[in-house]
N, C-alpha and C positions, 0 to 999 in steps of 0.2 A: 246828389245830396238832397237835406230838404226831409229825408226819411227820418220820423219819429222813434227810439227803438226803446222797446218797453222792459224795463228791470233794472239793472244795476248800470248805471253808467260805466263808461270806459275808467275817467278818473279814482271811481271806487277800485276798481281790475288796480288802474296802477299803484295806488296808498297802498292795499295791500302786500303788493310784490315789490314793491324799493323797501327797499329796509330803511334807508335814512329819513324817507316820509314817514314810517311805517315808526319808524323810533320815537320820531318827532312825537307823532299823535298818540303813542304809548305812556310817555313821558308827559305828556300834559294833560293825559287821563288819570294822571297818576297811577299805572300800571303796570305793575312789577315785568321784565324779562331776562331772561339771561344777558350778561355782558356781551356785547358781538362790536363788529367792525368790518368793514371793506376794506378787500385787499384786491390788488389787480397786477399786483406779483409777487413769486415765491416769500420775498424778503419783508414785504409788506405783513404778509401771511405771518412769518414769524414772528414778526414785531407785536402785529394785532396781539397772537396768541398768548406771546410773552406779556402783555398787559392784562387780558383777561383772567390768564389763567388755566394751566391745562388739567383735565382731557377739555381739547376743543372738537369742535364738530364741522368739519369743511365743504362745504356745497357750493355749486354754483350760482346761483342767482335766478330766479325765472324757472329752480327746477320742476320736472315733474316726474314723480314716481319713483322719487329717490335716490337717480340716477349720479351716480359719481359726488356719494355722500358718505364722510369718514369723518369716525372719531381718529381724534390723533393724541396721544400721550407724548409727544414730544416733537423739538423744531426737527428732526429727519423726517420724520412722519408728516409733518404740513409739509415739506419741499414735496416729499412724493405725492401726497393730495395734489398737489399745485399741478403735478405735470401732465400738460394733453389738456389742462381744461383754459376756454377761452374767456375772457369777459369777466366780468367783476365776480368775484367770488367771495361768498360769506365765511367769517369765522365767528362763531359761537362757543361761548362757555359752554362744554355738557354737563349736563346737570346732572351728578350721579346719583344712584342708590333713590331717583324719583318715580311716582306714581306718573302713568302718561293718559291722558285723557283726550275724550275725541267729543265735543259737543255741536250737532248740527242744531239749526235756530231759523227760524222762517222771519220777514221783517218787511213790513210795508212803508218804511222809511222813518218811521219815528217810534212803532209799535213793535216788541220783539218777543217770538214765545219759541221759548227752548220746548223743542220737542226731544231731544235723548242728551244724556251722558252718559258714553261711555267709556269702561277703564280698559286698556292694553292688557291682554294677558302679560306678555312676552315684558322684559326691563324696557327702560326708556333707551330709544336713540334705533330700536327696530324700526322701519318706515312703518306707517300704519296699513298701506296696500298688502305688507306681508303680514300683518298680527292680528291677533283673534282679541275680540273683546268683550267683555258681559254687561252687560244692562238689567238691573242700576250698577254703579260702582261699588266695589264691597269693602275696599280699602280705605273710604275719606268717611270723615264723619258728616254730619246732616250741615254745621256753623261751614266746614270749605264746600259745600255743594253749594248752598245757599249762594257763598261768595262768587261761585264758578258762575253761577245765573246771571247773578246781579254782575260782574264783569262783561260776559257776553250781552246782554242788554244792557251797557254802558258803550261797548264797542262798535255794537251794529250800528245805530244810527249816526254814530261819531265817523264810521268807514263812507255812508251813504250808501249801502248794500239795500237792495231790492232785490225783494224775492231769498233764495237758499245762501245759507254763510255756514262754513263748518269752522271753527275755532280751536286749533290744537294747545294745549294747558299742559304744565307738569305742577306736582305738586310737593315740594321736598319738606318736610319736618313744617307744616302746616302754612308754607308760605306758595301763593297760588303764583303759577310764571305762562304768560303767555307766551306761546312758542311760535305758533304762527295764525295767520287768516288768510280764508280760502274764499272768495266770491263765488262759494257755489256749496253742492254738499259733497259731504264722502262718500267715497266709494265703499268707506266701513258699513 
């Protein structure tokens, strides 16, 4: 031990990946996101869903690459999500009919300069590893870009991110929804 390590701390890594920290500091950002909940079995799952509202979106926790992540239109559809996967698992309102947006940002802990936004070809709820996307976005007018900025540098330094952060956003009927944050950048 005793070693210095330089960039984003561990604790940044975890805010972002617990949801319930991760909610916490959305909500006191004042930061609009889809409805979501933790579930850690099938009937939890249901329950969540049934409060948020369906289509919900079910992942694992901790995932990467979009691995054993489903929309679900209904409680049959979350029991199936549920089964084979281990450990707490997210339910998410999907947000339909939304713009998905991919903004990476560079951040020396207090300073944050969005270097791109970009928009998802493909509809919302495609992992972004599999969708193509253009730069600038063609679909948001200049007043939601603006806002996308100014959120991503309200969030970075609020996460404690050093170094690369990529910020996944949807945008439905001009209301911006953070969707996730990644302590590092995209592989878009």
């Amino acid at each position: 031990g005793g070693h210095r390590i330089l960039g984003t701390p561990f604790d940044a890594v975890d805010l972002a990946e617990d949801r319930e920290r991760f909610g916490r500091l959305l909500a006191g950002l004042d930061i609009a996101c889809p409805e979501w909940g933790v579930a850690r079995t099938a009937a939890e799952a249901v329950a969540t869903a049934d409060r948020v509202g369906y289509p919900v979106l079910v992942r694992p926790s901790y995932v990467l690459g979009g691995r054993a992540m489903r929309v679900c239109n209904g409680p049959e559809a979350v029991v199936e999500a549920f089964q084979g996967v281990d450990g707490p698992t997210l339910v998410d309102r999907f947000l339909e009919n939304a713009i998905e947006l991919d903004v990476d940002a560079l951040c020396d802990g207090s300073e944050v300069y969005v270097a791109a936004v970009m928009q998802h070809v493909e509809e919302a709820g495609v992992h972004s590893g599999d969708s193509a996307c253009v730069l600038p976005p063609q679909s948001i007018g200049t007043r939601t870009l603006a806002e996308i900025s100014a959120t991503v540098r309200r969030l970075d330094p609020a996460l404690g991110v050093v170094g690369l952060l990529n910020v996944q956003l949807a945008v439905v009927e001009d209301t911006v929804y953070v969707l996730e944050v990644n302590p590092r950048a995209s592989r878009t």
